[in-house]
Rosetta silent file (secondary structure, phi, psi, omega in degrees, C-alpha in Angstrom):
SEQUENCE: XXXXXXXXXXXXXXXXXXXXXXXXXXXXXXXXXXXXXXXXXXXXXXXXXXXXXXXXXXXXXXXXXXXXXXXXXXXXXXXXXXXXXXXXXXXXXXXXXXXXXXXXXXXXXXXXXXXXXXXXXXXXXXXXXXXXXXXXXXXXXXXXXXXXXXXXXXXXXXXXXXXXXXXXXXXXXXXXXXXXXXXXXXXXXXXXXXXXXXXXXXXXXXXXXXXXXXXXXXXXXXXXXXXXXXXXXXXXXXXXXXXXXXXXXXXXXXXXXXXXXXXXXXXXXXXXXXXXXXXXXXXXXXXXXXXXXXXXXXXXXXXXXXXXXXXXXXXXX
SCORE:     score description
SCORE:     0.000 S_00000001
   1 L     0.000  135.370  178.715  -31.117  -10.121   31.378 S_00000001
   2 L  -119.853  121.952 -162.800  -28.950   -7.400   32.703 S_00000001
   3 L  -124.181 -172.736  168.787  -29.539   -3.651   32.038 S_00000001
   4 E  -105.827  106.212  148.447  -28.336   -0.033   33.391 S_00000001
   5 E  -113.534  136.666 -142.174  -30.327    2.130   35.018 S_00000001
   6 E  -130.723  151.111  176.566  -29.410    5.616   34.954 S_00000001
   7 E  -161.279  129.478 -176.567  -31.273    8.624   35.746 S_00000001
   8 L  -128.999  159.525 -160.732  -29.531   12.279   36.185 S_00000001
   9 L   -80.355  -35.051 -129.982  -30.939   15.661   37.681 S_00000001
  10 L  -127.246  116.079  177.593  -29.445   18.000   35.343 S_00000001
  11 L   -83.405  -33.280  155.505  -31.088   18.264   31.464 S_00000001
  12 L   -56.004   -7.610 -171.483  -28.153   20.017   29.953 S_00000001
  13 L  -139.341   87.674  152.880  -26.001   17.228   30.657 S_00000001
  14 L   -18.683  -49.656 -173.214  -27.616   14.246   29.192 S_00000001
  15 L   -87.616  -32.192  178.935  -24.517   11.690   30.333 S_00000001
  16 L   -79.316  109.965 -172.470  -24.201   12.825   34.043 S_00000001
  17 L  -120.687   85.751 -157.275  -26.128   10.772   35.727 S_00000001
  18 L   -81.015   -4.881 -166.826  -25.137   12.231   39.061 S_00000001
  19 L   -98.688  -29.951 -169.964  -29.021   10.741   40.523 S_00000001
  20 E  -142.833  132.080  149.571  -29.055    7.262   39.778 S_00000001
  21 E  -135.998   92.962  165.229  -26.261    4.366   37.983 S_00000001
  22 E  -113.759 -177.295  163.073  -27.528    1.329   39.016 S_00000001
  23 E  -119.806  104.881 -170.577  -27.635   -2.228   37.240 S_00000001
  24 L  -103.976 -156.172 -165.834  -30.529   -4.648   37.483 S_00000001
  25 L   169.184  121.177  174.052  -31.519   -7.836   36.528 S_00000001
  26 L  -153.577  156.417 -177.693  -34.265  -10.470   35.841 S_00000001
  27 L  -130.851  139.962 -154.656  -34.514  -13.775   34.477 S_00000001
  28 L   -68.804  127.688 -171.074  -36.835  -15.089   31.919 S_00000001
  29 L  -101.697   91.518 -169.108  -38.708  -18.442   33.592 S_00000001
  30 H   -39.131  -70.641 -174.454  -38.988  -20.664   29.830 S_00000001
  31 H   -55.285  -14.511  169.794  -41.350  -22.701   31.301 S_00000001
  32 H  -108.377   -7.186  165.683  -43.816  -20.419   33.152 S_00000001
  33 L    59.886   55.376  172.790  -43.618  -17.841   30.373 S_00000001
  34 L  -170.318  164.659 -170.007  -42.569  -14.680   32.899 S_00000001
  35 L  -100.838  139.840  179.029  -40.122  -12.599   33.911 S_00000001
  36 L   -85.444  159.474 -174.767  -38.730  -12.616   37.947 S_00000001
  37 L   -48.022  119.989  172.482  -39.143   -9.632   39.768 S_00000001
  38 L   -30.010  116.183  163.102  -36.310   -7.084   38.995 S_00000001
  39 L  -127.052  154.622 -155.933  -33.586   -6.962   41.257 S_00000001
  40 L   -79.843  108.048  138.581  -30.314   -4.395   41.825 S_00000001
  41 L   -52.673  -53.744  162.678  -26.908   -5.664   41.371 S_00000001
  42 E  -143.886  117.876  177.110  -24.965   -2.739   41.963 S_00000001
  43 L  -106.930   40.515  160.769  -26.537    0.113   43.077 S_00000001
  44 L    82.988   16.032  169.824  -23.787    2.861   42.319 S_00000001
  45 L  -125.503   55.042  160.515  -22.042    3.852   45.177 S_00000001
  46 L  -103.780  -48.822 -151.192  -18.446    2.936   43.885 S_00000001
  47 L   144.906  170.170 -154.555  -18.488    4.967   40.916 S_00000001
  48 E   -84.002  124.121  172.342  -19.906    5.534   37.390 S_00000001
  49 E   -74.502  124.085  173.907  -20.779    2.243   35.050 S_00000001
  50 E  -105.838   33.060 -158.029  -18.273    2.844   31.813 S_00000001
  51 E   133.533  117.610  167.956  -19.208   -0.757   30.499 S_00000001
  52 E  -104.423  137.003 -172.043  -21.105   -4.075   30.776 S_00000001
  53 E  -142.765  129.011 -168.810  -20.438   -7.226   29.896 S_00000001
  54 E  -139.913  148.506 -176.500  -22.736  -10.271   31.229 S_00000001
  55 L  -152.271  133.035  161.975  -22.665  -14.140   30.275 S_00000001
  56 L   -57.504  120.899  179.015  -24.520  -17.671   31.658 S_00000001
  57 L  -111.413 -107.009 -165.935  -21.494  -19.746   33.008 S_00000001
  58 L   -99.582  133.157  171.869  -22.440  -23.452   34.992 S_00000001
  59 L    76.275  -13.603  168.370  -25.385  -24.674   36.668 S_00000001
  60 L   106.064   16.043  142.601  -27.484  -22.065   35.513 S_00000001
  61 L   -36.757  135.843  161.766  -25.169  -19.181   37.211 S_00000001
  62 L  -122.302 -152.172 -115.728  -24.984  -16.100   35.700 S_00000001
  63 L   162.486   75.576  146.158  -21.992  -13.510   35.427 S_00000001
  64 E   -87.377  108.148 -176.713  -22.091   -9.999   35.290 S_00000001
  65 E  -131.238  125.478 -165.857  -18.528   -7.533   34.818 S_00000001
  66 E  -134.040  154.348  167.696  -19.132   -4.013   34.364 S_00000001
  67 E  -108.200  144.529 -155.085  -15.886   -0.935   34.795 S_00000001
  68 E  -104.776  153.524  157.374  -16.482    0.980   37.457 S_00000001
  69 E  -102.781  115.476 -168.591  -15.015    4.906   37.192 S_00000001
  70 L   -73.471  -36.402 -170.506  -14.209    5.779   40.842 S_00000001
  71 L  -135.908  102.328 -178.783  -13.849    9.416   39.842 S_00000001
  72 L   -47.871  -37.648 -167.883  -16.265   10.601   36.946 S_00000001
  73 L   -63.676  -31.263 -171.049  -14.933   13.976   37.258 S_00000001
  74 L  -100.560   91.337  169.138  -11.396   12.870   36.015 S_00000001
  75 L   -26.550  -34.515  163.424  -11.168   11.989   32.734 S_00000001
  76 L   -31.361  172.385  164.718   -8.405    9.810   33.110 S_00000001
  77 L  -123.465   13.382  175.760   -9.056    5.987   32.908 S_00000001
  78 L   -80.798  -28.339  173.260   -6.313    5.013   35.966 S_00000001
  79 L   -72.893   17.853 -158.418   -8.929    5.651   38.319 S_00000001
  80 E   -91.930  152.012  173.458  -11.117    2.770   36.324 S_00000001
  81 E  -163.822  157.496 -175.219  -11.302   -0.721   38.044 S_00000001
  82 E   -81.603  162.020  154.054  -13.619   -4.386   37.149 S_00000001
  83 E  -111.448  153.057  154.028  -16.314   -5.107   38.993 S_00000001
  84 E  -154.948  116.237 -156.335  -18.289   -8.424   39.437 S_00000001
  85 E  -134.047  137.597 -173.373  -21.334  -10.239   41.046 S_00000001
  86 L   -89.781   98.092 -157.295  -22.237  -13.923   40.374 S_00000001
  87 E  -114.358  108.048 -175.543  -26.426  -14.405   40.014 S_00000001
  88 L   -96.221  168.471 -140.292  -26.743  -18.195   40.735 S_00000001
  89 L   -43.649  -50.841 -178.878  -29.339  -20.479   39.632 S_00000001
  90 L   -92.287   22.373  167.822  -32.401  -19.301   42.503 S_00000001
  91 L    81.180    2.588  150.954  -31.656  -15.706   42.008 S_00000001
  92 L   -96.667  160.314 -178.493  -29.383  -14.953   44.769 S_00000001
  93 E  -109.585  159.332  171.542  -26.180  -13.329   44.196 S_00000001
  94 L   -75.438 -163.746  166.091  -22.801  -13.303   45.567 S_00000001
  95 L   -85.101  129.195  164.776  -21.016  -10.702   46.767 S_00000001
  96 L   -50.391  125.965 -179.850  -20.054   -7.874   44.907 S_00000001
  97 L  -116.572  139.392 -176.186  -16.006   -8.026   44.060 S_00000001
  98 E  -118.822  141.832  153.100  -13.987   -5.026   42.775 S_00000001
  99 E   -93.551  101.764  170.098  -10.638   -5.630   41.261 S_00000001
 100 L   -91.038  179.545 -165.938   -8.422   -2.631   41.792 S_00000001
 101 L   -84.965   10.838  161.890   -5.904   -1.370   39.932 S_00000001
 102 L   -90.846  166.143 -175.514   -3.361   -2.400   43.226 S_00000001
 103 L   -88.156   60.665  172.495   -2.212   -5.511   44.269 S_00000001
 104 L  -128.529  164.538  159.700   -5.216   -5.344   46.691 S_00000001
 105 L  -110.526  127.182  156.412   -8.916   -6.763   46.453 S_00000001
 106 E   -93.303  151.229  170.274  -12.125   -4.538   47.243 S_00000001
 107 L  -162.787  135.968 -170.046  -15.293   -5.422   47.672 S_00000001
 108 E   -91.542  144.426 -164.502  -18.561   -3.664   48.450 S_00000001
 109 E  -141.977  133.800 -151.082  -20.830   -6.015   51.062 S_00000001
 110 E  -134.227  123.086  162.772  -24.298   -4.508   51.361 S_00000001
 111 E  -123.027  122.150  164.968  -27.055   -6.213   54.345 S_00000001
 112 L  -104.903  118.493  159.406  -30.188   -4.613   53.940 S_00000001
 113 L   -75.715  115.769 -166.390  -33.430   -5.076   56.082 S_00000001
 114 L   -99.008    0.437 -179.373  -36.602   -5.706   54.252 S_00000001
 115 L  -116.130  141.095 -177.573  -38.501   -6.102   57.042 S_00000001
 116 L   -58.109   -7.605 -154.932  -40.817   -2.905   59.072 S_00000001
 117 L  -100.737  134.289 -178.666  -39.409   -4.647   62.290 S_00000001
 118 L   -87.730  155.047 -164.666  -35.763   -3.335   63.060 S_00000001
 119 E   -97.006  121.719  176.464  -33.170   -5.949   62.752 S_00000001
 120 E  -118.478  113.813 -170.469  -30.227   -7.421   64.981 S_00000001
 121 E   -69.422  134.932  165.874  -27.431   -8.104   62.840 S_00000001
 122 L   -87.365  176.430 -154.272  -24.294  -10.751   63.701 S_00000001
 123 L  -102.041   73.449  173.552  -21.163   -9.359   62.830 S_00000001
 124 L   -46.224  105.894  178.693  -20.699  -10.198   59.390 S_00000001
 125 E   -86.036  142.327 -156.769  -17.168  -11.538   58.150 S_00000001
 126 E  -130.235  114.788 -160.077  -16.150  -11.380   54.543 S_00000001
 127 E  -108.293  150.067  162.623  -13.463  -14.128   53.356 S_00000001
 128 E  -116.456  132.908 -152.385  -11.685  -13.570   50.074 S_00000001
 129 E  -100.143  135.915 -163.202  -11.044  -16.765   47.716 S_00000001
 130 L  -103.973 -178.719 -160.493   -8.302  -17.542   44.960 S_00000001
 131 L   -57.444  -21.059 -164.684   -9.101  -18.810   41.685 S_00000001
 132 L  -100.959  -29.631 -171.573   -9.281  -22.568   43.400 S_00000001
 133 L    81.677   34.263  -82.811  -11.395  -21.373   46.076 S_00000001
 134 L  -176.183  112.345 -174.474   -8.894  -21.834   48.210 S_00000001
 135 E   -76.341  120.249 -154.938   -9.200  -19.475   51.400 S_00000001
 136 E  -108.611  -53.342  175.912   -6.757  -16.547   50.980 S_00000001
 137 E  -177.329  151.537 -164.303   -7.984  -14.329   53.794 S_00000001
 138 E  -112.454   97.628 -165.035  -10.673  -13.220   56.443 S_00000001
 139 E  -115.651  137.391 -179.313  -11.497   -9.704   57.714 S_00000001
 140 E   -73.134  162.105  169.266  -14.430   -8.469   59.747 S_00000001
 141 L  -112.775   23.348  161.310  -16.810   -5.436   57.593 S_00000001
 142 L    60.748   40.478  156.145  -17.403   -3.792   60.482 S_00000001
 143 L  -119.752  125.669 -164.722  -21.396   -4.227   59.729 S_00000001
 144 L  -171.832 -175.623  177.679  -23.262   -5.524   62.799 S_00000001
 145 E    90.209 -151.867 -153.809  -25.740   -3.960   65.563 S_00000001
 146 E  -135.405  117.825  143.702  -30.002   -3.043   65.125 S_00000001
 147 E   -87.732   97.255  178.363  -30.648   -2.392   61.522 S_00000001
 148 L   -38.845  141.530  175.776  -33.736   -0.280   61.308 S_00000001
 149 L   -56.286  133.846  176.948  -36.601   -1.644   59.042 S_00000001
 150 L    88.478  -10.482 -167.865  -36.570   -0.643   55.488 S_00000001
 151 L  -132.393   92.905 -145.718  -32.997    0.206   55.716 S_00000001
 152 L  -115.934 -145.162 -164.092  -29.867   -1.092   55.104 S_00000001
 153 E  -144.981  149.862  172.718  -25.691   -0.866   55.265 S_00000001
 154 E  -172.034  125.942 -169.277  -22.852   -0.906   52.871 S_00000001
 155 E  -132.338  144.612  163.373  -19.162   -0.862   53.534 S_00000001
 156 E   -80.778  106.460  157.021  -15.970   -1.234   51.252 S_00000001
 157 L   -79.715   77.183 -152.395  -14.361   -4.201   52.288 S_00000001
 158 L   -69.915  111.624  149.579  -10.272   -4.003   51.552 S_00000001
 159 L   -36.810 -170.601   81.399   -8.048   -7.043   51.146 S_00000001
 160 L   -77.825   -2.197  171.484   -4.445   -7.017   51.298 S_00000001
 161 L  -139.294 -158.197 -177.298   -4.083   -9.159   48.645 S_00000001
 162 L  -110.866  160.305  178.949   -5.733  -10.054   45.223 S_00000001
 163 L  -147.132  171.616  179.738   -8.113  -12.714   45.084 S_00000001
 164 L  -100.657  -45.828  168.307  -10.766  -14.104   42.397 S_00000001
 165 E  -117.353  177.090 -175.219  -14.024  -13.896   44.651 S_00000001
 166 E  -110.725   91.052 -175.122  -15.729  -13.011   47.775 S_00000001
 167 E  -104.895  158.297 -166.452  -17.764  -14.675   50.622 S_00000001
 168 E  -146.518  130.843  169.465  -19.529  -13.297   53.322 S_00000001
 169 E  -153.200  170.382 -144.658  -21.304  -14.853   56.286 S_00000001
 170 L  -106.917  141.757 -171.814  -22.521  -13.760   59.709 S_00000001
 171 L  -118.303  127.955 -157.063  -20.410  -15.122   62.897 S_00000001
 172 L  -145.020  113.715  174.047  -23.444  -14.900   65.523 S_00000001
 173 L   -70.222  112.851  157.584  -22.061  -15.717   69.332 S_00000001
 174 L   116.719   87.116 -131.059  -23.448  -19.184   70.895 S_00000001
 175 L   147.533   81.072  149.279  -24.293  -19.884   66.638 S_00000001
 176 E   -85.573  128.438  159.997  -22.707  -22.463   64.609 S_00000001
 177 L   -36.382   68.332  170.826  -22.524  -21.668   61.089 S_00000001
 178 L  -131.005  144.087  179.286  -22.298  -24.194   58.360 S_00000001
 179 E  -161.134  143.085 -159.503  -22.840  -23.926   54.206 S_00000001
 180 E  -116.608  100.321  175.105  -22.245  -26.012   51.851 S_00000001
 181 L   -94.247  160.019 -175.467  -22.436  -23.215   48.601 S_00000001
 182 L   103.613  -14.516 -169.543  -24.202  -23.855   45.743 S_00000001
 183 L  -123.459  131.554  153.551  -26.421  -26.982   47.656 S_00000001
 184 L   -82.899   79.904  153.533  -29.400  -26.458   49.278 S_00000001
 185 E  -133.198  146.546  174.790  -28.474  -27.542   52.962 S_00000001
 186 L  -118.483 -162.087 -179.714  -28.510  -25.516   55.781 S_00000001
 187 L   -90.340  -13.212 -176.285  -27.441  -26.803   59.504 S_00000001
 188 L  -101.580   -0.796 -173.859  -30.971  -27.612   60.476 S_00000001
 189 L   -85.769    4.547 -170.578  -31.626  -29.941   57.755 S_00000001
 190 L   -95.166  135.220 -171.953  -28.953  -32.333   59.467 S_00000001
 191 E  -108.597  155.570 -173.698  -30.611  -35.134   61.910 S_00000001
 192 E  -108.547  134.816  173.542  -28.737  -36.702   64.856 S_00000001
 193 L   -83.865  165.813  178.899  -28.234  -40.555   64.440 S_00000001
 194 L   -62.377  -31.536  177.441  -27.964  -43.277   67.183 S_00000001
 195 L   -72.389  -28.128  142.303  -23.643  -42.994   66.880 S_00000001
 196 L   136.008  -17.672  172.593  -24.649  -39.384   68.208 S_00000001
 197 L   -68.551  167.031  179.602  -23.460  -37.589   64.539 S_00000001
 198 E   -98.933  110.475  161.995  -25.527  -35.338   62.181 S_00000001
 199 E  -109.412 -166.390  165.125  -26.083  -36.606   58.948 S_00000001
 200 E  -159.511  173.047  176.920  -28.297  -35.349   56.013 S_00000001
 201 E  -154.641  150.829  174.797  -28.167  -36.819   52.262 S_00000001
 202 E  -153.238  157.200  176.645  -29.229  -35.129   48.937 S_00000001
 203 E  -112.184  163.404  140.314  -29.154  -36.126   45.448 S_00000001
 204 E    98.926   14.547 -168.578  -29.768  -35.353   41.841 S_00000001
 205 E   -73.528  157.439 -162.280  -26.725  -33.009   42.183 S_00000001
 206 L  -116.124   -7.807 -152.484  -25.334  -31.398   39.006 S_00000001
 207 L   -82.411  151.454  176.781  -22.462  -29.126   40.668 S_00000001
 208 L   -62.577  -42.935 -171.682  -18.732  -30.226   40.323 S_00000001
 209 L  -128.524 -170.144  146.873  -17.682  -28.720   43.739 S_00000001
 210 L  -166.132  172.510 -145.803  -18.843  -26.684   46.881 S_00000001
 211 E  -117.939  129.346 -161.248  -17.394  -24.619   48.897 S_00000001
 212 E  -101.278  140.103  155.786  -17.752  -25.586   52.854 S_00000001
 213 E  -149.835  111.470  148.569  -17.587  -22.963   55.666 S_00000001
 214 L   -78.190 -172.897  177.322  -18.038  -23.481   59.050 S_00000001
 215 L   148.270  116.786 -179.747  -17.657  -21.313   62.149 S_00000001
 216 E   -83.939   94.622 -167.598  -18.337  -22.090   65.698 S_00000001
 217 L   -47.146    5.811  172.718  -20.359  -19.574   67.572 S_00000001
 218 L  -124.570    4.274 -173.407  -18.099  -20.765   70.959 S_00000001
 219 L    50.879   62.383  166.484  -14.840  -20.504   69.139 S_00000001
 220 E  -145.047  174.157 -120.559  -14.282  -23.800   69.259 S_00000001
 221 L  -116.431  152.441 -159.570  -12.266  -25.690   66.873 S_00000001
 222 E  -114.517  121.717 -162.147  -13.134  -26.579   63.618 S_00000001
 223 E  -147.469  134.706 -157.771  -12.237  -29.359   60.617 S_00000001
 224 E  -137.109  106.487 -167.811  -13.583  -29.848   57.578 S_00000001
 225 L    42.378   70.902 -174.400  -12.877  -33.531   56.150 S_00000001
 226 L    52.870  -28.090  176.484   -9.845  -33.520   58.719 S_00000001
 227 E   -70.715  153.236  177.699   -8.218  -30.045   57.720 S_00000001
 228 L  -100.145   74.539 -175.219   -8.262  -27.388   60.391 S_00000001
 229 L  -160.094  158.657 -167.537   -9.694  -24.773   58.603 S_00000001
 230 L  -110.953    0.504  127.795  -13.144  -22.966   58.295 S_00000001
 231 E  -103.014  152.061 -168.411  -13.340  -22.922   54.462 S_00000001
 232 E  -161.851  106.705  162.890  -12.727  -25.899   52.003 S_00000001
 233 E   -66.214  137.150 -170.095  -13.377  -26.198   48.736 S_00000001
 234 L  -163.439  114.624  179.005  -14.359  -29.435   47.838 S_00000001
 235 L    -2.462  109.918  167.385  -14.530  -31.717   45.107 S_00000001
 236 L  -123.516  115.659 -176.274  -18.066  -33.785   43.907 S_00000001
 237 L   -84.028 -144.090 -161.351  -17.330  -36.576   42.163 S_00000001
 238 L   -91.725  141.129 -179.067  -18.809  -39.459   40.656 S_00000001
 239 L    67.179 -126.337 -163.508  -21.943  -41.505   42.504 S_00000001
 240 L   -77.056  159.243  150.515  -21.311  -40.619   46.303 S_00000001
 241 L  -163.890  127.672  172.605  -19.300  -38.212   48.110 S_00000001
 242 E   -96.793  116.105 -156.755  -19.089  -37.644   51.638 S_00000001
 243 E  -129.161  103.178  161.700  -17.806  -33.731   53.510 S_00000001
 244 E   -82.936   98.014  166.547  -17.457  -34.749   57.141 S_00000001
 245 E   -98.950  148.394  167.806  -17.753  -31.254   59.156 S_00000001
 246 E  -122.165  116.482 -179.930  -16.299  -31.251   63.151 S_00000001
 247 E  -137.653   77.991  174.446  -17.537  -27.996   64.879 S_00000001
 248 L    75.594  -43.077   94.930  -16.386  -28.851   68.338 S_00000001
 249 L   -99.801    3.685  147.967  -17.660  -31.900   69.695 S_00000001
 250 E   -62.838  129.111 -176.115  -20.544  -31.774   66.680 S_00000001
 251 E  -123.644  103.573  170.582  -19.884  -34.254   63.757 S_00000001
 252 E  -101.361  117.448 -169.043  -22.035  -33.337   60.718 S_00000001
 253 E   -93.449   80.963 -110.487  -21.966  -35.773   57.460 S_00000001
 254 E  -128.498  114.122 -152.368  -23.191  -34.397   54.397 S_00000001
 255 E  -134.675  122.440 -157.263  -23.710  -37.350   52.052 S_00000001
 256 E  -132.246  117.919 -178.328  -24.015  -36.351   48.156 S_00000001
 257 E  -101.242  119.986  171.040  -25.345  -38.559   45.034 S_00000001
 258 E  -102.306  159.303  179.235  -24.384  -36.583   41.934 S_00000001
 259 L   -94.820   33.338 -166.285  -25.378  -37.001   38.413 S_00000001
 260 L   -97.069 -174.939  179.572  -21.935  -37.239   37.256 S_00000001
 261 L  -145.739  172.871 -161.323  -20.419  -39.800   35.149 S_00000001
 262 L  -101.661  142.538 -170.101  -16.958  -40.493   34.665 S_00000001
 263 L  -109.588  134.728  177.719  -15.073  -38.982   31.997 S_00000001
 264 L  -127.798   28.218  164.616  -12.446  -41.283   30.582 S_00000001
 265 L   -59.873  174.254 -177.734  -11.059  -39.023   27.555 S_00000001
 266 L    69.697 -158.489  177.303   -7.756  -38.701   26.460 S_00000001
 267 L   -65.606  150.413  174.621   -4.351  -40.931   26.662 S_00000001
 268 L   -72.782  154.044 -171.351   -4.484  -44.019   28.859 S_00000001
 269 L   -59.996  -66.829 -133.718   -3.381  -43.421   32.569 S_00000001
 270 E  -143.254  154.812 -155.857   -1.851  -46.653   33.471 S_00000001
 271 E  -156.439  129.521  148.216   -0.615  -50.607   31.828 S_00000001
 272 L  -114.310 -161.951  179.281   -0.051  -54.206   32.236 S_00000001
 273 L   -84.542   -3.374  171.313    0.939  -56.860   30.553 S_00000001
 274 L   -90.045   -3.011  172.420   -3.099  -57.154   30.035 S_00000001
 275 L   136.994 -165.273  175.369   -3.481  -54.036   28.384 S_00000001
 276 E  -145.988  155.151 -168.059   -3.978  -50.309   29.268 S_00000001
 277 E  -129.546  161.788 -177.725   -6.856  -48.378   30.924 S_00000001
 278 L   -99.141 -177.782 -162.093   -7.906  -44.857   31.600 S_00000001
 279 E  -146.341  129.058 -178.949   -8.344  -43.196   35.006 S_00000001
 280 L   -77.886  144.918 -179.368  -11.555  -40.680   35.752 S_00000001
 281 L   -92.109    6.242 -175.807  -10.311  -37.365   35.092 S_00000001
 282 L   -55.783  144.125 -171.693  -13.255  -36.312   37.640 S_00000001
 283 L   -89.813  150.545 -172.060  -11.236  -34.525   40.541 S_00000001
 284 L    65.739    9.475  174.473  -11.843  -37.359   43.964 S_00000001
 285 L   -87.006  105.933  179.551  -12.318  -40.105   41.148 S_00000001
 286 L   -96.868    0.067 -156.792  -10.335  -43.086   41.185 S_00000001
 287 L   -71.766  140.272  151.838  -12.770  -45.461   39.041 S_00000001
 288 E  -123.697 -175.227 -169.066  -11.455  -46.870   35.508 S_00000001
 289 L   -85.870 -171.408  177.696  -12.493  -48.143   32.499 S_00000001
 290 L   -89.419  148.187 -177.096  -12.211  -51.955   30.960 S_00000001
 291 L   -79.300  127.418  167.338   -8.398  -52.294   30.089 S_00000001
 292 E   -85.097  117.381  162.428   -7.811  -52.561   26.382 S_00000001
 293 L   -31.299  142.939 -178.811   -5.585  -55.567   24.792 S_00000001
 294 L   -58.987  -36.867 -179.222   -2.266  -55.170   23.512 S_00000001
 295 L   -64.855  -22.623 -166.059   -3.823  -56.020   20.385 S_00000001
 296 L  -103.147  -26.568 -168.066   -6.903  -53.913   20.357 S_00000001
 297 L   -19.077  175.567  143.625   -4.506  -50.564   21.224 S_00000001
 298 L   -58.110  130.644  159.931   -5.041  -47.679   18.998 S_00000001
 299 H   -37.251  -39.155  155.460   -3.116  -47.218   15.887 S_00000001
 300 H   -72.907   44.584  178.290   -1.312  -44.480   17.066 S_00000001
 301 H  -145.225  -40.740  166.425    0.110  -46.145   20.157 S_00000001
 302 H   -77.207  -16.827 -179.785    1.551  -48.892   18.383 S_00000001
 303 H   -91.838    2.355  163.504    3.342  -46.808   16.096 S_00000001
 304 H   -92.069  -14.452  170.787    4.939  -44.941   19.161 S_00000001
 305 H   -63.038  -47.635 -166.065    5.685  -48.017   20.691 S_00000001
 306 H   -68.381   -7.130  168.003    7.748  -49.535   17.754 S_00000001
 307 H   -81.211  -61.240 -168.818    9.509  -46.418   17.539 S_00000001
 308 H   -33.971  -42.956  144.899   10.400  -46.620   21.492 S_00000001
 309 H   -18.605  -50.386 -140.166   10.871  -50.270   20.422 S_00000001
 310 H   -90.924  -31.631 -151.873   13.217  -49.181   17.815 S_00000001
 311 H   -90.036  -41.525  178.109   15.152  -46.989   20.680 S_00000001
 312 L  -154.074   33.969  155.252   15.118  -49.180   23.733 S_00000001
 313 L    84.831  -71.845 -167.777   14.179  -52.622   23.356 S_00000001
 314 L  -123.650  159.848 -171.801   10.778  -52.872   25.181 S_00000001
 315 L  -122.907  127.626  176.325    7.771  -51.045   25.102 S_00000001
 316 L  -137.045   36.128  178.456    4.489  -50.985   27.513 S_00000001
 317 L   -88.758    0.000    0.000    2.793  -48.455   26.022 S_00000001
């Protein structure tokens, strides 16, 4: 559940809620009969919520898009822009992403220390993602240094271009980095084998993709299932699938049994003279089905064949 909470100084003006516009959020646990502890989504220092709109999308993800008004004072609505933050499945969130009304993307990237102990921060880098997940571009947020206890940081990070999401992770020198999102693995859960690589293996998975990022705390070079690049979205198909990271003379193998199954809707792929079969439409799936008889086709296949028949002689549909 996602709510508004608003609070303003001033008792003549009911609507100005010049003290507080935040958003929160907790989610109802069916089976344990309770609510999780409330936590802040956006806590208002963009601009004034004019609208919420929140929905459960995959995996047990949620979805929150609210309009933000960068300047309350101005009646106008050009100064208006979306907002959005992603609350996945354990109750962490993405990054907050602003869509402005430019061909640029903003996005506010908040580290806070929760601990009385002051804090030494890595340099946090903030990548922005296209619709594919698909690495568009990478900019530091200038948040780094000794974060006091209790206290935290929050910078606007600007784009130059537009993108559908945000990611943000900490580049820490003599550090390598790797996350596989959406899966619980981190880099220590990977064991070194007798061939001298790191594998790990997990199961029971429900998600279609994840999104790999590495980054080598020696600047040293980096490949993710052979591309030379330090994000990769990447497919999980049916049964196994295997995301081979190289972070410098480190080989890590990440070896993933999914719960998927193959989907084999729609027209058939591909034909012999024994019949015709589908193709999984699962993206890294090459598996088919049993090939159906010329005889067993579908009504509607023979009657486009005898027209094609009709038109050009032979037919293999």
């Amino acid at each position: 559940m996602f709510w508004r909470s608003t609070y303003g100084a001033d008792e003549n003006d009911l609507t100005s809620f010049d003290t507080k516009d935040t958003i929160d959020f907790s989610r109802y646990d069916y089976f344990g009969g309770s609510w999780s502890e409330a936590k802040e989504v956006y806590n208002g220092s963009l601009g004034s919520v004019k609208g919420m709109q929140a929905a459960m999308i995959h995996s047990g993800n949620a979805i929150v898009v609210f309009v933000l008004d960068r300047d309350p004072e101005n009646d106008s609505s050009a100064d208006c822009e979306i907002a959005y933050r992603v609350i996945y499945a354990d109750n962490t969130m993405s990054d907050l992403v602003v869509l402005t009304n430019a061909a640029v993307t903003s996005a506010g990237v908040s580290l806070r220390n929760n601990s009385l102990q002051p804090l030494t921060s890595a340099t946090l880098v903030a990548s922005l993602l296209d619709e594919n997940d698909q690495l568009l571009e990478t900019v530091p947020t200038g948040i780094s240094g000794t974060l006091n206890g209790e206290t935290g940081q929050t910078v606007t990070v600007e784009f130059s271009q537009l993108g559908s999401r945000v990611v943000v992770y900490a580049a820490a020198p003599g550090e390598d980095l790797l996350i596989f999102e959406g899966l619980p693995v981190s880099i220590g859960d990977f064991t070194q084998g007798a061939e001298g690589n790191y594998t790990y293996s997990i199961s029971g998975v429900t998600a279609e993709k994840t999104l790999v990022t590495a980054i080598s705390g020696d600047g040293e070079a980096v490949t993710i299932n052979g591309e030379k690049v330090n994000s990769l979205s990447v497919p999980i198909g049916v049964d196994e699938t295997a995301i081979t990271v190289s972070i410098g003379s480190d080989t890590y193998v990440l070896n993933i049994t999914s719960t998927h199954t193959c989907d084999f809707s729609g027209d058939f792929d591909a034909y012999d003279e024994h019949g015709h079969w589908h193709i999984c439409d699962r993206p890294g799936c090459t598996k088919t089905d049993e090939p159906v008889p010329p005889q067993l086709r579908p009504l509607r296949l023979q009657q486009r064949c005898h027209l094609y028949q009709r038109r050009h002689r032979n037919c293999h549909l």
